[in-house]
N, C-alpha and C positions, 0 to 999 in steps of 0.2 A: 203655139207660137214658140218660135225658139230663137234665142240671140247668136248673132254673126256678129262678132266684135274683132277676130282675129285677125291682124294687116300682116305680122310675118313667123315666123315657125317659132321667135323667143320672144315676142310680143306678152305683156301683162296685162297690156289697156290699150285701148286702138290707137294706132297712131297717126294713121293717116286718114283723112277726111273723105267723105263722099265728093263725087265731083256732081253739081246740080247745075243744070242746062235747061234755063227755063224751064223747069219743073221736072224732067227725066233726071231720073239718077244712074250714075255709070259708078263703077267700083268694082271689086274682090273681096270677099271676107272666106279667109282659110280656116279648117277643122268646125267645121260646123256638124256634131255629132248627129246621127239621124235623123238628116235633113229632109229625107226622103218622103218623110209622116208628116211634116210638117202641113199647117195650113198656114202661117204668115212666119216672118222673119222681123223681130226686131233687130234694123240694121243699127248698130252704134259707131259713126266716127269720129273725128278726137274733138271735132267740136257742136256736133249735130247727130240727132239717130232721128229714124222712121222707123213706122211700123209698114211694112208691104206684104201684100197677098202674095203667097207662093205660087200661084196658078195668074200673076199677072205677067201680060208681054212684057218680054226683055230681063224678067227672071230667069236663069238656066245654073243645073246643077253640074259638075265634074265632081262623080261618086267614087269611093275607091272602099272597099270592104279592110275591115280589122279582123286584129287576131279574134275576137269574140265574140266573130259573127254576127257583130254591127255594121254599121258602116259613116263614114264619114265624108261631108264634101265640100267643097269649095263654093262658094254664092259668089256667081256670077251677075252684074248690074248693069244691063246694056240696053239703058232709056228707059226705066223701068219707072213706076209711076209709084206711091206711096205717100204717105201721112206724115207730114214732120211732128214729130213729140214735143221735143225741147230743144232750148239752143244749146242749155248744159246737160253735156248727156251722162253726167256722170252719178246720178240717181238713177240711169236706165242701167248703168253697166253695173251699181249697185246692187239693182232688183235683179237683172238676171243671174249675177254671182251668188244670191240669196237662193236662189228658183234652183241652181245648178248643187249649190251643195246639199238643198234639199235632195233633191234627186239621188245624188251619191250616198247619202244618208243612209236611203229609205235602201239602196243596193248592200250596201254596207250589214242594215241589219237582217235584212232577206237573206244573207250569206252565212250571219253568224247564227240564227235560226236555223239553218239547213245542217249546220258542222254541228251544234249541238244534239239536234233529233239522232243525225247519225251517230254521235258518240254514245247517245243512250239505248240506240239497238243492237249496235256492232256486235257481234261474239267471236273472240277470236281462238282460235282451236279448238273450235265443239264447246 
């Protein structure tokens, strides 16, 4: 599960809502990192989130690749069907900012691990 919370490129916290139409949801959530893996989305907007399966109608992705070989995409919501969590979603944008710097963490020390091993084998001029 990954959070779509982003409505525009300087956004900090959603700002604009789902639109719900007797139960289908329509919307946009931008930079959605490795959307691709995903198997649901938790959607967050500024006064309601869902959980939605990624492989439900009316879910569609617009991918675009990064410098690092990731990629990134936009959540597309056109009648898509989903679970409402809460009416305050700001325990979900909580937990996913929890879930996200985990993530960057665990990148973080995968990295600094990598730069040390290298620095204790390196030999430089014979």
């Amino acid at each position: 599960m990954l959070p779509a919370w982003q409505d525009s490129r300087n956004a900090l916290g959603p700002s604009a809502d789902l639109q719900v139409e007797n139960g289908p949801l329509y919307g946009r959530k931008l930079y959605v990192p490795m959307a691709e893996g995903a198997d649901a989305f938790l959607v967050i907007g500024a006064t309601i989130s869902f959980l939605i399966d990624a492989n439900s109608d009316g879910v569609r992705l617009e991918t675009a690749e990064t410098q690092d070989g990731g990629h990134v995409s936009t959540l597309i919501l056109e009648g898509a069907t989903g679970r409402q969590l809460a009416c305050n979603p700001a325990p979900a944008l909580a937990e996913s900012s929890l879930a996200t710097s985990a993530y960057l963490l665990g990148i973080i020390d995968a990295a600094l691990a990598r730069t040390l091993e290298y620095f204790r084998i390196r030999v430089q001029f014979g």
